[in-house]
C-alpha positions as CSV (number, residue, x, y, z in Angstrom):
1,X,-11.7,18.5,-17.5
2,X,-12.8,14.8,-17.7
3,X,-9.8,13.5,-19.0
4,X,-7.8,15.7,-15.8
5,X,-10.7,13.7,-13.5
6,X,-9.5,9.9,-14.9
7,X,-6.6,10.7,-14.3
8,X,-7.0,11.8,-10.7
9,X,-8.7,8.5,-10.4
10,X,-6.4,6.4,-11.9
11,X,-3.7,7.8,-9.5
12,X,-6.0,7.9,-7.0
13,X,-6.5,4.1,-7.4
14,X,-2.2,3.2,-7.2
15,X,-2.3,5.8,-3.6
16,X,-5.4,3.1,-2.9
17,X,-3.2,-0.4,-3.2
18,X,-0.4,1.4,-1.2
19,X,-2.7,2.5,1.6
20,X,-4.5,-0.7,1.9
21,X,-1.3,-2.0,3.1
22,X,-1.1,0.3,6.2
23,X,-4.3,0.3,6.8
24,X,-4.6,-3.3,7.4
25,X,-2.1,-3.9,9.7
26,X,-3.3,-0.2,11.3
27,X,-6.3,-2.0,11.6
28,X,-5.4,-5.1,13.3
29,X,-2.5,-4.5,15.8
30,X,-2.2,-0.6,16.1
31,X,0.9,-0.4,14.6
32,X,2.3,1.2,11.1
33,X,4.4,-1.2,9.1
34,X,7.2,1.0,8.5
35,X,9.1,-2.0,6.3
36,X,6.0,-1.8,3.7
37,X,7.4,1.3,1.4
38,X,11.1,-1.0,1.1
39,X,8.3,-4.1,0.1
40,X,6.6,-1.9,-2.2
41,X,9.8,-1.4,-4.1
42,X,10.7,-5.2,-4.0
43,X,7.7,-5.5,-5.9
44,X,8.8,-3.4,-8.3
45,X,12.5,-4.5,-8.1
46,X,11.0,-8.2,-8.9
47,X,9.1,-7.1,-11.6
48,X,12.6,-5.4,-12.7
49,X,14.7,-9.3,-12.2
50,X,11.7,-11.4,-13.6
51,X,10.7,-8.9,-16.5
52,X,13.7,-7.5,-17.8
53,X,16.8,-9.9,-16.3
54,X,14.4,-13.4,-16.9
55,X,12.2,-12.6,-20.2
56,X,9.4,-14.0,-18.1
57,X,5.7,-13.4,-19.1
58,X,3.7,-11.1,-16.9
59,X,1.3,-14.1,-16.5
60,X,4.2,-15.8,-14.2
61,X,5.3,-12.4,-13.3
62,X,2.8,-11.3,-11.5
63,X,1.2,-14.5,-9.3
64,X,5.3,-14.7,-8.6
65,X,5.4,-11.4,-7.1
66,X,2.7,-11.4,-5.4
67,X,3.6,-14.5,-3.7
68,X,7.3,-12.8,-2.9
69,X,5.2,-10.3,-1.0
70,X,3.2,-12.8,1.0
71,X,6.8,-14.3,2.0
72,X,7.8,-10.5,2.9
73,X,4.6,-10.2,5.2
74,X,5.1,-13.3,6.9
75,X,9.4,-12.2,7.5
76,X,7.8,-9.1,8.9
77,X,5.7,-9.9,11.2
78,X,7.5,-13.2,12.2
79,X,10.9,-11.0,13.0
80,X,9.3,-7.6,13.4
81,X,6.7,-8.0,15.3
82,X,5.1,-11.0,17.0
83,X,7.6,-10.8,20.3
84,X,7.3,-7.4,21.0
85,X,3.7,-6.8,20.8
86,X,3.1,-10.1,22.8
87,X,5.7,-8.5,25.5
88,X,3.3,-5.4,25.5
89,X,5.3,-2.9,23.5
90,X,4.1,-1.2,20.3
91,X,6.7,1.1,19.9
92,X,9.7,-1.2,18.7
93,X,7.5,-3.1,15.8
94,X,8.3,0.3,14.2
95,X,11.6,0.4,15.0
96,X,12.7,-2.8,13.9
97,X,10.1,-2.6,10.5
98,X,12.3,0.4,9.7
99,X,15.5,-1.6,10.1
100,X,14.2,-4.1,8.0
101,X,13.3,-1.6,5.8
102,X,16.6,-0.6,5.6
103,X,17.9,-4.2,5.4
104,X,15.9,-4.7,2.2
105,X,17.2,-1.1,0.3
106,X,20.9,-2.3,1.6
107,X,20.4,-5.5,-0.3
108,X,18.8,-4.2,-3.6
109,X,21.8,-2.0,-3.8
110,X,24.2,-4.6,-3.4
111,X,22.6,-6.9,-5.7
112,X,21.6,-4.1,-8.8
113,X,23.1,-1.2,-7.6
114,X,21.6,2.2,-7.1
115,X,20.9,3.2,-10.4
116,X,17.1,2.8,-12.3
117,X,16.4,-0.8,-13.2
118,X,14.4,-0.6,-16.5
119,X,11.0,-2.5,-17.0
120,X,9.3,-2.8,-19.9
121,X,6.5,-4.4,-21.3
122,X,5.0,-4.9,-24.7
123,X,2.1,-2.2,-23.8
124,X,4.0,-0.2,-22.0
125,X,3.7,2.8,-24.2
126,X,-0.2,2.1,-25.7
127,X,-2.7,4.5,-25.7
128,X,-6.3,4.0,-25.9
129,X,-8.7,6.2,-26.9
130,X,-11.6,7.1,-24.8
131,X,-14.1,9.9,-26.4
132,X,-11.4,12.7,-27.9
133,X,-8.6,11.5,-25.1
134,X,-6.4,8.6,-25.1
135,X,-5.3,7.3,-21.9
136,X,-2.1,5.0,-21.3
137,X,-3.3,1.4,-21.0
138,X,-1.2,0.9,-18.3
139,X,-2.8,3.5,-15.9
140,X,-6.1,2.0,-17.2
141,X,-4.5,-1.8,-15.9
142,X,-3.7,0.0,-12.7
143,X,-7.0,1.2,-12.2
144,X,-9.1,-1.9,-12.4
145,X,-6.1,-4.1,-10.5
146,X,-7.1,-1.4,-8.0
147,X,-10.9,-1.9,-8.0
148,X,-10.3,-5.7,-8.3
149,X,-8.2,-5.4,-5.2
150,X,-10.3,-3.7,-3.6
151,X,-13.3,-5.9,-4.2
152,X,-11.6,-9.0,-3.1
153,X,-10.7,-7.3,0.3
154,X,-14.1,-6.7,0.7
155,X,-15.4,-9.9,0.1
156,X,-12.7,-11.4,2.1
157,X,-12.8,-9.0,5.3
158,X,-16.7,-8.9,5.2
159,X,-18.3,-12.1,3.7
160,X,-15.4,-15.0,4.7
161,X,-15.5,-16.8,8.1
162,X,-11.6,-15.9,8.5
163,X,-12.1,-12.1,7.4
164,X,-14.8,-11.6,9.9
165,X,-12.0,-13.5,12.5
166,X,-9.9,-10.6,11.2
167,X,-11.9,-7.7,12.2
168,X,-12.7,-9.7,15.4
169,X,-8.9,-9.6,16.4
170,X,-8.7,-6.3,15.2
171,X,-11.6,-5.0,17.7
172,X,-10.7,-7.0,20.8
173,X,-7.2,-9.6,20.7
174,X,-7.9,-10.8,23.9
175,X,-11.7,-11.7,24.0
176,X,-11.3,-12.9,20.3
177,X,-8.5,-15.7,22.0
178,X,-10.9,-16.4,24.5
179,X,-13.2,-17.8,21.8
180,X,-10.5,-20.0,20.3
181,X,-9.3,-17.8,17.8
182,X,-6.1,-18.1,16.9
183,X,-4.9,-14.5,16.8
184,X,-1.2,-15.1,15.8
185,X,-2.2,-17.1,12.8
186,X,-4.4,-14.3,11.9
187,X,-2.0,-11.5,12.7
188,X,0.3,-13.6,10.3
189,X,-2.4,-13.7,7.5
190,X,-3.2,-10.3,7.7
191,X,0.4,-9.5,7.5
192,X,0.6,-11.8,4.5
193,X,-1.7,-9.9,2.7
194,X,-0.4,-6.7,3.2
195,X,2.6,-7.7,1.9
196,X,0.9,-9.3,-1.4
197,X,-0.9,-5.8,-1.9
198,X,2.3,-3.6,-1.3
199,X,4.3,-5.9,-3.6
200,X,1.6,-5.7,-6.5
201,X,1.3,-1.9,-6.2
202,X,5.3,-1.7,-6.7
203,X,5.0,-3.9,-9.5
204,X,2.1,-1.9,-11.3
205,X,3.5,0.9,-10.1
206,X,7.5,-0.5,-11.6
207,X,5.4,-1.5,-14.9
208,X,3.8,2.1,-15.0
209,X,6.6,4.5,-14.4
210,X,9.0,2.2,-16.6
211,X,11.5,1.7,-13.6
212,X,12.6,0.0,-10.2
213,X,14.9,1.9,-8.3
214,X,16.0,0.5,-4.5
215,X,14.5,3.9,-2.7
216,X,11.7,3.9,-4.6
217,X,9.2,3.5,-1.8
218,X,10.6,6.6,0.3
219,X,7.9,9.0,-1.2
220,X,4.8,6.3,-1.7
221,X,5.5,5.0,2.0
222,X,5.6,8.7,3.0
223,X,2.2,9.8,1.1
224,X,1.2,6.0,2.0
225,X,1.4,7.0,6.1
226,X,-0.2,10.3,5.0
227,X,-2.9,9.3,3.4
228,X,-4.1,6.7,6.3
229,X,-4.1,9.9,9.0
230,X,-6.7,11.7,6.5
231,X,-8.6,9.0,6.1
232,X,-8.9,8.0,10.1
233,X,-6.5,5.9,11.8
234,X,-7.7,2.0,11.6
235,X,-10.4,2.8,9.2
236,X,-9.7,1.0,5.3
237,X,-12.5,2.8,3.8
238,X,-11.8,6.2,5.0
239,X,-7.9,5.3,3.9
240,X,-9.3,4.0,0.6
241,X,-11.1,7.6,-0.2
242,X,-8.3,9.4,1.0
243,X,-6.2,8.0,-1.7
244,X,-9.1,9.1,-4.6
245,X,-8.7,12.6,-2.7
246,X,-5.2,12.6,-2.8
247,X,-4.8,11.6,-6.5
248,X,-7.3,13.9,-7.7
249,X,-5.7,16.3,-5.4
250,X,-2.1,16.0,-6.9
251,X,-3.4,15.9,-10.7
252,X,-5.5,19.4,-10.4
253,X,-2.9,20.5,-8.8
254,X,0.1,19.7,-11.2
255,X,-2.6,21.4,-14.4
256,X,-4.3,24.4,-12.5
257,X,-1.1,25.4,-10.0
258,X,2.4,23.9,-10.3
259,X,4.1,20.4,-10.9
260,X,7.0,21.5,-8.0
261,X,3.9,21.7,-5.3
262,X,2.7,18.5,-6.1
263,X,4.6,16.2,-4.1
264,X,3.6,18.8,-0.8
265,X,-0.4,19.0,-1.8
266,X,-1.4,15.9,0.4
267,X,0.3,16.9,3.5
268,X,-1.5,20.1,3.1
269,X,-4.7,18.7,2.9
270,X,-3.8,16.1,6.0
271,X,-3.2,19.8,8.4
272,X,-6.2,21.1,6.8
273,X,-8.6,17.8,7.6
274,X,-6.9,17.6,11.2
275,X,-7.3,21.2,12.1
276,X,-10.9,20.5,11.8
277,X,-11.5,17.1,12.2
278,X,-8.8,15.7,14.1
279,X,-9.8,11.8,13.9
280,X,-9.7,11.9,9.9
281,X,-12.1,11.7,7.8
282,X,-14.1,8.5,8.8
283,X,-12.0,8.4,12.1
284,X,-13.7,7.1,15.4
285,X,-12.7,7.9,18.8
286,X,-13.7,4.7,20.5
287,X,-11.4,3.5,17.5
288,X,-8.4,6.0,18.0
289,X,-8.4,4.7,21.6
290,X,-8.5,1.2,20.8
291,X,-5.0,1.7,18.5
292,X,-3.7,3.9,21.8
């Protein structure tokens, strides 16, 4: 049973690093970043060039992608975004995050094709042993790259001048401009680290299942969106507990039920949580109005 709990956790902590992303720029502006699945897979895809096409060490691997995913971020919201939600609208940052969504599949495919792209790693197979179980080191990497992530947003969003700018945009744009904030810039930072978080979790995530493939973000983006509604629109930690939930949710389930309901366990729970909590778990409705 413990070893079945870690490994809930462990998953629980990859759904955490692909929530974050949403969450942040739910957060903020009120809108989902539909183009974050397609940069989750270029993180994995540039784990995939740098890794296996380059021979380049994870130590330059990894500051690399991460910086490809700030540069991602910043396209996003530059292109995506910025015009339209000064103009008023909130619907057409989702459309055109999906195009470039599907801009960014198109030109995977192009450049590797559609078939898997192979990582691997040196550890990529190790196994360490905890008690009487042994648990891949890699899932044990994800794990604390979660927890440091995790941390670090903390920090940042809670005990840095420019995080607690952040969270004054995100409750009030408008009075926050009239005390010489610069909201765009911040809008543009926030958008920057999304996009570093999405393109670490498709690189842990690459390094972990062993493979990039271009439409590998359809299903994380999917559970990604999911997971944010049960955890309450706009709020990180109730997005960051839904992804524990979810993971433990999908392990029990694969053990104690079947692997082929797995991928349809978290939208259960979601219609479960809303039938009797509609807001989400740590959902507000001053908050839900704010995003409206």
């Amino acid at each position: 049973m413990i070893s079945q709990v870690v490994n809930g956790l462990m998953l629980g902590s990859l759904y955490a690093l692909i929530t974050l992303g949403y969450a942040l720029v739910l957060g903020i502006l009120g809108i989902f970043n539909m183009a974050h699945a397609e940069i989750f897979m270029g993180g994995a895809v540039l784990g995939w060039l740098m890794i296996t096409k380059w021979h380049l060490s994870l130590a330059f691997v990894v500051p690399a992608v991460m910086i490809g995913g700030v540069a991602l971020g910043v396209i996003t919201e530059f292109f995506c975004v910025r015009r339209s939600v000064r103009a008023g609208s909130f619907f057409v940052p989702a459309a055109t995050t999906i195009g470039f969504g599907l801009i960014l599949i198109s030109l995977v495919q192009n450049i590797a094709g559609t078939n898997p792209l192979p990582i691997s790693v040196p550890f990529q197979f190790t196994q360490v042993q905890l008690g009487n179980t042994s648990f891949p080191l890699v899932s044990i990497i994800v794990f604390f790259t979660s927890l440091i992530v995790l941390a670090v947003l903390a920090y940042y969003l809670k005990g840095t001048s420019l995080g607690l700018a952040t969270r004054a945009v995100g409750e009030n744009p408008e009075v926050s401009q009239l005390l010489g904030l610069n909201a765009t810039r911040i809008v543009q930072i926030t958008f920057g680290i999304s996009g570093l978080i999405g393109t670490l979790s498709g690189l842990v995530f690459g390094i972990m299942a062993g493979a990039a493939h271009p439409h590998l973000g359809e299903v994380a983006g999917l559970k990604g969106i999911c997971l944010v509604v049960i955890g309450g629109m706009g709020s990180i930690p109730g997005a960051v507990i839904a992804a524990f939930i979810g993971g433990m949710a999908e392990v029990m389930t694969a053990i104690y039920w079947e692997a082929k309901y797995v991928d349809g366990v978290l939208w259960l729970i979601m219609f479960a949580i809303l039938l009797f909590r509609p807001l989400g778990l740590m959902g507000k409705a001053e908050e839900l109005e704010r995003l409206q």
